[in-house]
C-alpha positions as CSV (number, residue, x, y, z in Angstrom):
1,X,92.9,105.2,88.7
2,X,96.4,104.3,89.7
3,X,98.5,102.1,87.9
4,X,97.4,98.1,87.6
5,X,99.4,96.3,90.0
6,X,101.2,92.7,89.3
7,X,99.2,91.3,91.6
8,X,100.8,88.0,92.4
9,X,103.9,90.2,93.3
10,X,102.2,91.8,95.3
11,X,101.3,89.0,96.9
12,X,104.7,87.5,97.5
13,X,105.9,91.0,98.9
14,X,102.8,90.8,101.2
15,X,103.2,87.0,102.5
16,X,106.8,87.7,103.3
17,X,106.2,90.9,104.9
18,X,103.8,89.5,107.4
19,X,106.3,86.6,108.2
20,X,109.3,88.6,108.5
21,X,107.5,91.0,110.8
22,X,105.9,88.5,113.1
23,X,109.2,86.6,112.8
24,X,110.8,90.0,114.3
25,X,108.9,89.4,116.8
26,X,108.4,85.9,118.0
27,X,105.1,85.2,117.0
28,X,103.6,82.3,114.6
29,X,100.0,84.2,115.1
30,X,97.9,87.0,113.5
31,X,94.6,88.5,114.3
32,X,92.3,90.2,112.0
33,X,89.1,91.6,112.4
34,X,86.8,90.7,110.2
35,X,83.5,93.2,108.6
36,X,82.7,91.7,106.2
37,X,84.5,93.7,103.5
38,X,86.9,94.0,101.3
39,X,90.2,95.4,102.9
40,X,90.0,93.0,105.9
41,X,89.0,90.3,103.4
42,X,92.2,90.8,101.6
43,X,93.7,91.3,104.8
44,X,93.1,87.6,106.1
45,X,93.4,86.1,102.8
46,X,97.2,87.1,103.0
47,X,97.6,85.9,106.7
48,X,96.1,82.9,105.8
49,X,98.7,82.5,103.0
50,X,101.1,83.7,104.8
51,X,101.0,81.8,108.4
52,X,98.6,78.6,108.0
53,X,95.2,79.4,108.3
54,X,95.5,77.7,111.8
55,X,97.4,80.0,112.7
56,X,95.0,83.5,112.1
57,X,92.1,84.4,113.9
58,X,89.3,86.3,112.9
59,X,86.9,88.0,114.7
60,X,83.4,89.5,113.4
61,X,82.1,91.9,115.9
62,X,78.6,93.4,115.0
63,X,77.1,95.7,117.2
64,X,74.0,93.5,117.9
65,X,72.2,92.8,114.8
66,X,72.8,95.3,112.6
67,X,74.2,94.5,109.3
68,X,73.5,91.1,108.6
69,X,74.7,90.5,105.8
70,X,78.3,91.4,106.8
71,X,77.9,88.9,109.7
72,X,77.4,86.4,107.4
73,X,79.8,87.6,104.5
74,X,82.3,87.2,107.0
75,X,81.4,84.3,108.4
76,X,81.7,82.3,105.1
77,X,84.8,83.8,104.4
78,X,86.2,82.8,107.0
79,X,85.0,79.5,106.7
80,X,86.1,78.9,103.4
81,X,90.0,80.4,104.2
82,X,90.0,77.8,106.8
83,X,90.3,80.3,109.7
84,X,89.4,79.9,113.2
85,X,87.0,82.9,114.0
86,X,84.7,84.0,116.7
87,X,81.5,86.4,116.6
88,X,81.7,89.4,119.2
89,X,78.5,91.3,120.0
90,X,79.9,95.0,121.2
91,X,76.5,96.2,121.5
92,X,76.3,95.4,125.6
93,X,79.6,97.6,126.2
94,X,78.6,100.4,123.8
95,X,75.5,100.8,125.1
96,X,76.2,100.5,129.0
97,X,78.9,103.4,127.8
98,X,76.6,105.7,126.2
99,X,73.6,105.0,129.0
100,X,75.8,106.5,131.3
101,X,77.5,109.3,128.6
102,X,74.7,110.0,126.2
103,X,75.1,111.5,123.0
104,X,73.3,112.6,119.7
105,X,76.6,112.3,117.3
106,X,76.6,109.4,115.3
107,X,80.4,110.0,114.2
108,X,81.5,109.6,118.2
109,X,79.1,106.5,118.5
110,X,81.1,105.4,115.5
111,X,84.7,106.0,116.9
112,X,83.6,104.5,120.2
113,X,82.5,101.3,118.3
114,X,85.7,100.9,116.3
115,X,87.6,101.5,119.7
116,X,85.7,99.2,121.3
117,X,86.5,96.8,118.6
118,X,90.0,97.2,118.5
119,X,90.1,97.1,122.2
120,X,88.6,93.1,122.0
121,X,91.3,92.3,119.1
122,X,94.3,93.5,121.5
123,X,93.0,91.1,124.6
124,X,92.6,88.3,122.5
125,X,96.1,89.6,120.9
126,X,97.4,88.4,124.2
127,X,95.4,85.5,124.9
128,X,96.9,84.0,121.6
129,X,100.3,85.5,121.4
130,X,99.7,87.1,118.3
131,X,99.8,89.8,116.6
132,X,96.9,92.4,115.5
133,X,96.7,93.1,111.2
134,X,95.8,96.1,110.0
135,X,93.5,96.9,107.3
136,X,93.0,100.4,106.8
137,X,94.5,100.7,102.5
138,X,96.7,103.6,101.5
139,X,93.6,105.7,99.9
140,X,92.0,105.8,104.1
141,X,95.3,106.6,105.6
142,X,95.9,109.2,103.1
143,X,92.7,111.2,104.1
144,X,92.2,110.4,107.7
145,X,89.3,108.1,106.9
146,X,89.3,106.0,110.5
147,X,89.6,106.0,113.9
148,X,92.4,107.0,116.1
149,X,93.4,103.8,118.3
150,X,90.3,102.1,116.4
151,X,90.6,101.1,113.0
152,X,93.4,102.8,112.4
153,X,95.6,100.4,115.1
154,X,97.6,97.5,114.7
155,X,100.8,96.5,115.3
156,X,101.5,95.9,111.5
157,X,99.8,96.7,107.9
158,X,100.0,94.6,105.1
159,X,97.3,97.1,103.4
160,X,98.7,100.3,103.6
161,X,99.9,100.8,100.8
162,X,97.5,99.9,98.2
163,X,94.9,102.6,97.0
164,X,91.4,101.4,97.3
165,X,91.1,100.7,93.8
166,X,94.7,98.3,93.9
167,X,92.8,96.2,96.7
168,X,90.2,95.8,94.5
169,X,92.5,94.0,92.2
170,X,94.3,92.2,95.1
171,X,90.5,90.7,96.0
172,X,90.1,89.7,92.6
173,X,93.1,87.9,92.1
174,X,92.6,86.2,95.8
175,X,89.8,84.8,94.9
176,X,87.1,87.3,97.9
177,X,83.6,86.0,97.2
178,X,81.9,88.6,94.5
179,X,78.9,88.9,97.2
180,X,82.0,91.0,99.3
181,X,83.8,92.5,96.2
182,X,80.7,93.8,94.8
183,X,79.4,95.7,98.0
184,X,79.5,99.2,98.6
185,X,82.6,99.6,101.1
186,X,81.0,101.1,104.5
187,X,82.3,101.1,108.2
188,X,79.0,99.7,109.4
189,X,78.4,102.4,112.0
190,X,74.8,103.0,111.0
191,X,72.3,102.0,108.5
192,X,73.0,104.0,105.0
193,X,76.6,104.8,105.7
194,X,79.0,104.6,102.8
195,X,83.0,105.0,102.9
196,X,82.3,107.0,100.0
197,X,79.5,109.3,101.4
198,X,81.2,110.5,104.0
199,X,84.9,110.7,102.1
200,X,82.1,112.7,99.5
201,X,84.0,111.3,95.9
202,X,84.0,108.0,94.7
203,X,86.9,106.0,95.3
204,X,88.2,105.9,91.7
205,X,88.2,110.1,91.9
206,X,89.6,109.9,95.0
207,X,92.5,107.2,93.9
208,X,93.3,109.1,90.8
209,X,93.8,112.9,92.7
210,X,95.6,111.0,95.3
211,X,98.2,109.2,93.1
212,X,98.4,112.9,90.9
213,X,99.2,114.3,94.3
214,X,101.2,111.5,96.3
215,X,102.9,109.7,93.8
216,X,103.2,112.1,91.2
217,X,104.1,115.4,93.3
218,X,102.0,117.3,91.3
219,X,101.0,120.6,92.2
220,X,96.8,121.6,92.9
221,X,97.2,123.2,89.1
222,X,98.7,120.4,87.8
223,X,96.2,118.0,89.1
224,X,93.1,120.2,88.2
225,X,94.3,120.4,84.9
226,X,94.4,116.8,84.3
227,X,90.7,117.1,84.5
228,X,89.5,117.1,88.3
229,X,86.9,119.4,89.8
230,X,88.7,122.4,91.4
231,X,86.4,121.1,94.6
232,X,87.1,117.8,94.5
233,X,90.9,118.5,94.6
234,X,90.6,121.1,97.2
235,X,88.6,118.5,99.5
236,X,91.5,116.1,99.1
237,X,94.2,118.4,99.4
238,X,92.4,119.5,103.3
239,X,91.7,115.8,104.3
240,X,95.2,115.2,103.8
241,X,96.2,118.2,105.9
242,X,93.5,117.7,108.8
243,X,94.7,114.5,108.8
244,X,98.5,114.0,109.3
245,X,98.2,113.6,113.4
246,X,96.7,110.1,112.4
247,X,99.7,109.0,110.0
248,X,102.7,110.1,112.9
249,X,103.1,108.7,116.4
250,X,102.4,111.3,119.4
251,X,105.5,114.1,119.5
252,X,107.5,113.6,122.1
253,X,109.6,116.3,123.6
254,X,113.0,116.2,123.1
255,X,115.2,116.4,126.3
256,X,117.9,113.5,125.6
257,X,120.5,113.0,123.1
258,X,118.5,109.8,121.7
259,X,114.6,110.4,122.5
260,X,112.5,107.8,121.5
261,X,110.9,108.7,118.0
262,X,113.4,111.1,117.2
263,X,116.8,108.8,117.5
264,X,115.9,105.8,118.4
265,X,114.9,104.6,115.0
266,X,117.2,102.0,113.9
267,X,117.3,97.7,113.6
268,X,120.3,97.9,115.8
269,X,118.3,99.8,117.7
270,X,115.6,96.6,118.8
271,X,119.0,94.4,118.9
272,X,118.6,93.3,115.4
């Protein structure tokens, strides 16, 4: 797996980044949404830490009553952070959506619900003048695993750039309940799914081929030889490619001397 991380580093270098960013901004307050597991359990920890626990919301939002147990993981997590947190039920929207727009595909069921989720953290975004945290870790964004404008939104991420495996660490040293840090990550779009499942490598494979690849610029050979499955490497190697759309903002065609995305990219820039 990657390197062990310093952990209470980390920590300090996460607390200040969320207070300098929502500091950039003008805002005291910080939303997460809470599954349950581990990322958005670290995720809240931090803001908790970071802001006042008064001052982060969470909100769990099952799709009816599916999954329990990460109803009530997240409940008691929340609970004992001190947060203020609310329980959404998307399952009326989602299902007056696909009433109308049927379909057999579980995946666009999936993306709907984690839009639909994301959708609910933005209004309440406004409501409390905060800000929406982001949770998807540095192994996810690598391969694409989440949802364009669903998971995959926020307006900043503490998480992103810890493998999987590093967040692990981060939960232990924060303290997550062991009922959360011992489950088997999932996205909770249906009964049986597994992060791992559909990535199709476990996340300690996945971290170490990743780091080879990302942090070590090593070549497909190099990484093969350090003992991977020719197949597992490949599999990384075109989830990272499929997948770079999801890591950039749109493209925007350039017709100005300073287009926005291509020029406009500076703190002076936002009057800082």
């Amino acid at each position: 797996m990657p390197p062990k991380i310093n952990a209470a580093f980390v920590e300090k270098v996460l607390i200040a980044f969320i207070r300098d960013e929502l500091g950039r901004c003008g805002c005291a307050k910080a939303l997460v949404g809470l599954s349950g597991g581990l990322d958005s359990s670290v995720c809240a920890a931090l803001a908790a830490r970071a802001l006042g626990p008064e001052n982060v919301l969470g909100l769990i939002m099952p799709y009816g009553r599916a999954f329990p147990e990460d109803v009530r993981d997240a409940s008691a997590l929340a609970r004992k952070l001190g947060l203020r947190h609310e329980t959404i039920d998307i399952a009326p929207q989602i299902d007056l959506y696909f009433a109308a727009h049927p379909t057999t595909s579980r995946v666009q069921r999936g993306n709907k619900m984690a839009r639909e989720r994301m959708s609910i953290l933005y209004d309440f975004s406004v409501r409390e003048e905060g800000l929406v945290l982001g949770t998807s870790n540095k192994s996810e964004l690598l391969v694409g695993y989440g949802t364009v404008y669903g998971d995959m939104a926020c307006a900043i991420n503490p998480m992103g750039d810890l493998y999987k495996t590093q967040v692990r660490e981060m939960a232990a040293h924060l303290r997550i309940p062991a009922a959360i840090r011992r489950k088997a990550p999932t996205a909770g779009l249906w009964p049986g799914q597994t992060d791992e499942g559909d990535i199709g490598l476990p996340y300690e494979e996945l971290d170490l081929i990743l780091f080879g690849l990302v942090e070590g610029h090593k070549s497909r050979r190099e990484v093969v030889g350090a003992g991977h499955a020719a197949a597992a490497v490949d599999r990384v190697l075109r989830m990272i490619g499929r997948s770079g759309f999801k890591r950039a903002l749109p493209p925007i065609a350039k017709l100005s001397v300073r287009s926005v995305g291509h020029d406009f990219l500076y703190p002076y820039d936002r009057g800082k």
